[in-house]
VOBA-1610 file (N, C-alpha, C; in pm, whole numbers, padded with zeros to 5 digits, always signed):
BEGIN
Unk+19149+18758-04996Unk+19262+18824-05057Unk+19364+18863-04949Unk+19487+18840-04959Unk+19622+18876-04863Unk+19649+19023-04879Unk+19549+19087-04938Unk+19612+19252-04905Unk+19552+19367-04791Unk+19630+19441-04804Unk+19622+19552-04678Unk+19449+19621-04716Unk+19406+19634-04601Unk+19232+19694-04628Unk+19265+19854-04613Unk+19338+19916-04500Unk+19318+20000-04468Unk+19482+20092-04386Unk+19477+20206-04395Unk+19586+20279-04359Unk+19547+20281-04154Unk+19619+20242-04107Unk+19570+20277-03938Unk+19651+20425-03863Unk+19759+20370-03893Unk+19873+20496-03873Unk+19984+20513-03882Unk+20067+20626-03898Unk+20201+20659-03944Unk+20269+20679-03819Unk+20351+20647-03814Unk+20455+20670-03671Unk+20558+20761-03693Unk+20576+20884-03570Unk+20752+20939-03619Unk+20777+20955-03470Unk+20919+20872-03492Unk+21008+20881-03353Unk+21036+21056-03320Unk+21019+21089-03205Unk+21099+21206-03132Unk+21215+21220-03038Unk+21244+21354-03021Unk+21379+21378-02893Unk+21203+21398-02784Unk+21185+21500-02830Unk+21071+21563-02716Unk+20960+21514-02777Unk+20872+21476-02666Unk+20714+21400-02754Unk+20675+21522-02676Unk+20631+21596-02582Unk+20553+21660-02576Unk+20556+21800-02601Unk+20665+21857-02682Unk+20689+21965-02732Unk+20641+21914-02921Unk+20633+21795-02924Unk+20602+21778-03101Unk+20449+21772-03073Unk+20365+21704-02939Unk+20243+21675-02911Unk+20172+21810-02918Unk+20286+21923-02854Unk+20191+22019-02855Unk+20165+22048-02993Unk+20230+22088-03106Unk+20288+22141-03170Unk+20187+22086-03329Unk+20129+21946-03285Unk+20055+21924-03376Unk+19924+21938-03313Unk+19919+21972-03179Unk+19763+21993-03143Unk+19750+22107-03100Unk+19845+22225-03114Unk+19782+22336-03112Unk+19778+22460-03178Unk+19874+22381-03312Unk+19908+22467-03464Unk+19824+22403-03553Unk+19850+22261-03559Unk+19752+22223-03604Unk+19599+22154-03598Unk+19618+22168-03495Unk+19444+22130-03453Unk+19431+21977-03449Unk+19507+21911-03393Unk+19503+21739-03408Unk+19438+21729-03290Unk+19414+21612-03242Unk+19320+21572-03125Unk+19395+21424-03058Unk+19440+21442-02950Unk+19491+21307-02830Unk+19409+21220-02869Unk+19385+21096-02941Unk+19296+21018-02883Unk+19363+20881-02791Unk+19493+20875-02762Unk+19528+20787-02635Unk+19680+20792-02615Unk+19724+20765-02530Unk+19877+20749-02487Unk+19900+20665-02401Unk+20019+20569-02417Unk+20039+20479-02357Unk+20199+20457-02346Unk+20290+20373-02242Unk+20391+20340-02287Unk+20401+20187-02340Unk+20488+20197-02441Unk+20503+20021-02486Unk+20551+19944-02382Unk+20566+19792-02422Unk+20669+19728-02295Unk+20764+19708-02308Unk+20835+19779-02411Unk+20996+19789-02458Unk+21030+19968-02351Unk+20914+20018-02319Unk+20939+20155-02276Unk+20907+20300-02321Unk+20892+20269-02464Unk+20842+20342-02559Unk+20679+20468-02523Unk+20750+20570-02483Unk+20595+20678-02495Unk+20577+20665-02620Unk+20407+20670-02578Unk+20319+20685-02736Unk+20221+20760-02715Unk+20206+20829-02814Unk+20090+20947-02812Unk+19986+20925-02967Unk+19919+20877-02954Unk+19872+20844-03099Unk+19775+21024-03132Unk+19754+21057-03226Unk+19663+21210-03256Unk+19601+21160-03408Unk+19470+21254-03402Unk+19411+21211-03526Unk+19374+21338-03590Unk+19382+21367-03672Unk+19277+21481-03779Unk+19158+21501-03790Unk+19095+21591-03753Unk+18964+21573-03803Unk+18894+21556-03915Unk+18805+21488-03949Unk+18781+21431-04079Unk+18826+21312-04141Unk+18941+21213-04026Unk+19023+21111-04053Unk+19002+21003-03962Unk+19012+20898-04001Unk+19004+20767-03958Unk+19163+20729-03883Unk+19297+20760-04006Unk+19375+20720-04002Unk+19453+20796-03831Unk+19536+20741-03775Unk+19606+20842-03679Unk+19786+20845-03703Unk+19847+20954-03631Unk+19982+20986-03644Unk+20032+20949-03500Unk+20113+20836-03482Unk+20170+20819-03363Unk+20296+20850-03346Unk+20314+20962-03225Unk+20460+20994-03195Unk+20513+20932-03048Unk+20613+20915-03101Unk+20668+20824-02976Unk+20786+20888-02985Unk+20816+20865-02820Unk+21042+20872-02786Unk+21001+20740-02758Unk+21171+20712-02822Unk+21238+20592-02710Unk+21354+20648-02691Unk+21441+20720-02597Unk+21550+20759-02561Unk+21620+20606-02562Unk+21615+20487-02565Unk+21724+20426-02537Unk+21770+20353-02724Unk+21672+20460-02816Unk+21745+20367-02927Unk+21841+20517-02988Unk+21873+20598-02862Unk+21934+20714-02963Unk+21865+20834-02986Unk+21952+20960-03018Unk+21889+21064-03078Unk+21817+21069-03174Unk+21705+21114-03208Unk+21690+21121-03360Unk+21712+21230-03453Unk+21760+21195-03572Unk+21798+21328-03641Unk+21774+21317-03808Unk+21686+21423-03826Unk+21579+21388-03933Unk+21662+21468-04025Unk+21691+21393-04150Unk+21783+21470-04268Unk+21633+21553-04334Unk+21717+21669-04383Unk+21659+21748-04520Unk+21553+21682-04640Unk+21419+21688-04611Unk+21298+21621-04745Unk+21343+21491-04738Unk+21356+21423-04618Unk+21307+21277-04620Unk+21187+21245-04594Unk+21093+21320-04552Unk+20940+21258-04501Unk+20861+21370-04504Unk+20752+21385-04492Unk+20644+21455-04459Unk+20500+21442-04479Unk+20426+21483-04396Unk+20295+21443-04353Unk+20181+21584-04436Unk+20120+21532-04536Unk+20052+21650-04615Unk+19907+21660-04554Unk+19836+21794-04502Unk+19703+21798-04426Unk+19644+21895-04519Unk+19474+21861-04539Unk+19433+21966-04645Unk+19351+22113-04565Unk+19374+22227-04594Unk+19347+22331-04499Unk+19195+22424-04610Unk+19111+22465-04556Unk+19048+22522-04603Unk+19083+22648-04647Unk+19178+22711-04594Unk+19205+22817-04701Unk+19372+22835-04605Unk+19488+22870-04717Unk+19624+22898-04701Unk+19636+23027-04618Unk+19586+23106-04638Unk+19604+23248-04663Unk+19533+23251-04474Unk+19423+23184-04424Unk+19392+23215-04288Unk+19479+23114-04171Unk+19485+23069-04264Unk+19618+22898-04202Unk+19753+23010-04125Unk+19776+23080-04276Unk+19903+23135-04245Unk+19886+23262-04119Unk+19738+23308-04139Unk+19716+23427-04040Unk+19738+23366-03860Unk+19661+23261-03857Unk+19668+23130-03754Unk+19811+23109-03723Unk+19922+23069-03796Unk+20051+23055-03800Unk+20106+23184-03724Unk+20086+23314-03788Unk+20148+23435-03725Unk+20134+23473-03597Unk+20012+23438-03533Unk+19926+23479-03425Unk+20009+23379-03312Unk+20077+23278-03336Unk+20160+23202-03321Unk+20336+23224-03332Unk+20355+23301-03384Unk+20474+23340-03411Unk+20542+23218-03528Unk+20479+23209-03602Unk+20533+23120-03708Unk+20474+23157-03881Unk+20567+23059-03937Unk+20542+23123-04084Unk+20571+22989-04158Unk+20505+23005-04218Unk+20535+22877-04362Unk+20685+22917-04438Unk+20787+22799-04410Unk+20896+22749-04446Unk+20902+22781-04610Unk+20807+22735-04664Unk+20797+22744-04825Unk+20626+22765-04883Unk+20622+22868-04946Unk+20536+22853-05039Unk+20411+22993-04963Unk+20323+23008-04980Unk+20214+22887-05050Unk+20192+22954-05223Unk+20250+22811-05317Unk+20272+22770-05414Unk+20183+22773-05489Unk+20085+22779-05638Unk+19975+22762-05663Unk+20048+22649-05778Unk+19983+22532-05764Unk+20035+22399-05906Unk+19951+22467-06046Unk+19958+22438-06160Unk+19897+22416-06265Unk+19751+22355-06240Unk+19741+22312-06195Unk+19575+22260-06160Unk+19491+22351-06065Unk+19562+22477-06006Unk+19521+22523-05887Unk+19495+22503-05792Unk+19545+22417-05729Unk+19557+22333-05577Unk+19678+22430-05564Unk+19683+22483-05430Unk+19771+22536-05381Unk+19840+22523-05246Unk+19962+22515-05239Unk+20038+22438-05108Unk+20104+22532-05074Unk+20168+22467-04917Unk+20226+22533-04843Unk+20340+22460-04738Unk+20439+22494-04717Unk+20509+22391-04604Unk+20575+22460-04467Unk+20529+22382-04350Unk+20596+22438-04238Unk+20686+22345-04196Unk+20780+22421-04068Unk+20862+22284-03983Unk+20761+22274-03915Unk+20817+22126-03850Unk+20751+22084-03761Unk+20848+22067-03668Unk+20823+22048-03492Unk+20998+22018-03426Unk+21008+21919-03502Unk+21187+21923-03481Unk+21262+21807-03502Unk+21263+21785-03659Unk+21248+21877-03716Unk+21273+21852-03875Unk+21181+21801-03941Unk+21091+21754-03909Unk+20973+21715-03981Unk+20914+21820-04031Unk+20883+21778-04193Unk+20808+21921-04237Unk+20650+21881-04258Unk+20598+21978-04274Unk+20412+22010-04271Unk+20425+21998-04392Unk+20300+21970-04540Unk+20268+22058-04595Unk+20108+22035-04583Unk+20090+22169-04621Unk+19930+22201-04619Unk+19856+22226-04767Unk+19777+22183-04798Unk+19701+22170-04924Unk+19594+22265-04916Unk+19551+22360-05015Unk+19418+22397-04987Unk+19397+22358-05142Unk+19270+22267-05168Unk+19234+22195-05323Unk+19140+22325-05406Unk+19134+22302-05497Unk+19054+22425-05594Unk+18932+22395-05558Unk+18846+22483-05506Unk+18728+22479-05460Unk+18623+22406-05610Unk+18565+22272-05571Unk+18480+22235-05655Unk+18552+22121-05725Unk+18659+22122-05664Unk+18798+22005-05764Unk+18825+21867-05666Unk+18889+21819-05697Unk+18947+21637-05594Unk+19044+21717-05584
//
């Protein structure tokens, strides 16, 4: 069959890779697993989730331009075991969830942060006992 098996990873260009590197590995708990530059020039920092196969690669390339991320074009959703200690974690940090945390009709309840550079978070915590 000609179709895709599997998700490997999502890419988002940066101004600063190692102010976004920190930023997902030490708010959110992601993990380095390699960095390299391309042979176009390109830093790459690939990070993974725990509990995930898939990884998030951030890269600069300063020579294709600034980047400048419009208002709810993208975002990367992570599921958190509970909102409410996420957000305590966040403060202790000097940060706060952008929007929410929301409870849906099903009781899954969300939450959204920035991320640098305009990228937004959101965080899921699922109804205990639910998909």
């Amino acid at each position: 069959m000609n179709q895709v098996t599997k998700l490997l990873h999502t890419r988002y260009r940066v101004n600063d890779l190692e102010r976004t590197v920190a930023f997902y590995r030490d708010v959110l708990g992601l993990r380095e697993i390699k960095r390299h530059r391309s042979p176009r020039g390109s830093e790459l920092v690939f990070l993974q989730t725990p509990g995930s196969e898939e990884l998030i690669e951030i890269t600069c390339f300063p020579g294709s331009g600034p980047v400048q991320v419009q208002p709810d074009l993208t975002h990367l959703a992570f599921e958190v075991a509970s909102l409410e200690a996420f957000g305590q974690h966040l403060a202790a940090q000097g940060l706060k969830y952008s929007d929410g945390p929301t409870t849906s009709s099903s009781g899954t309840t969300f939450a959204f942060i920035d991320a640098p550079e305009g990228y937004e978070i959101e965080l899921i915590q699922k109804v205990k006992g639910g998909g």
